[in-house]
N, C-alpha and C positions, 0 to 999 in steps of 0.2 A: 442781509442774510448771506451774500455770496462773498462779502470780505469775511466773515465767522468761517465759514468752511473754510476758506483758503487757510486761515488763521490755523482752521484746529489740521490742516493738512503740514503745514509748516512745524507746528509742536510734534506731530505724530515723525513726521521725517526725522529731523533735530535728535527726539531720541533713539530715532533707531541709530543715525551716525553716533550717536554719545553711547551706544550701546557695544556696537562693532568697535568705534574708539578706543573703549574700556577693555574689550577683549584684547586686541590688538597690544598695548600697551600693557595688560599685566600676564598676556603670553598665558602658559599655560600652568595649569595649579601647582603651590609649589610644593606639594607633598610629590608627583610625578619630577620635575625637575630636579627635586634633594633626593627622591629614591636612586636613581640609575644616572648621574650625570653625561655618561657616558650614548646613553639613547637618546638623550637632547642633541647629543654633536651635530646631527645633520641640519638645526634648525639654525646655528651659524651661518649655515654655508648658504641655506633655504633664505634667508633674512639678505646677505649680501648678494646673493643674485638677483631677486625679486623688488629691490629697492633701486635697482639701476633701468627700471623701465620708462622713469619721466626723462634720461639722458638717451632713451636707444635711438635717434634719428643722429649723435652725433659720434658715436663708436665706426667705425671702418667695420666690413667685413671680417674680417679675421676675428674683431673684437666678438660680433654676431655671434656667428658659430663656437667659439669659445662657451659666450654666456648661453646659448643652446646645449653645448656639447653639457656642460655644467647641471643644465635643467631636465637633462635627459638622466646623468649622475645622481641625482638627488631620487627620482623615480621609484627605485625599490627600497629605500630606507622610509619614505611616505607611506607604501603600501604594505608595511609590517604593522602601522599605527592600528588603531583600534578605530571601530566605522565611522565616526563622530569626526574625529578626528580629520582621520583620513579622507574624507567627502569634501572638509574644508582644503586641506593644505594641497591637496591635488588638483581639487580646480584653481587655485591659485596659480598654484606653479604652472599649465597647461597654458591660465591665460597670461602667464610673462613668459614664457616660451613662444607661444601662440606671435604676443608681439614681438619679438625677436626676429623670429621667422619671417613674419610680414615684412617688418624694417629691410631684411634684410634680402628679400625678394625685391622691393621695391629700389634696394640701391642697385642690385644688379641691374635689373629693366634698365635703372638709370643711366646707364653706363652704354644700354645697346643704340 
């Protein structure tokens, strides 16, 4: 009985990853993306910031604030999105900032 639940807890996980996955990967619908390509722009910049978070413990300082100052840039072109939208790509961006910040609290400490 309690391998069955782990079981049906592991398929219920599984597709919720397969689900976020599938978002993730096919980005956002492409009638919005071929309407305005131009309102997409920010999500380049949003994708190469937020994709350098598994490397933040080995960027310098400089680097840090850089990709901060960056995640702070990106802030009101998010907040024009529509609610849906917007709910996601902002707390994203928040918590790769978020880590940044830390990272980079943490190497100062390091230094004193």
């Amino acid at each position: 009985m309690f391998k069955a639940k782990i079981v049906v807890v592991l398929v219920m996980f599984m597709g919720l990853v397969g689900l976020c996955g599938l978002r993730e990967i096919g980005g956002s619908p492409p009638s919005a993306s071929q309407a305005d390509p131009a309102r997409e722009s920010w999500r380049k910049e949003f994708d190469d910031v937020c994709s350098k978070t598994q490397d933040a413990m080995t960027f310098s300082q400089e680097e840090l604030r850089d990709l901060i100052r960056r995640c702070d840039a990106l802030l009101p072109q998010i907040e024009k999105l529509d609610e849906s939208r917007k709910k996601v790509y902002l707390g994203r961006l928040q918590k790769c900032r978020g880590l940044y910040a830390y990272v980079l609290d943490a190497k100062k400490n390091e230094k004193k």
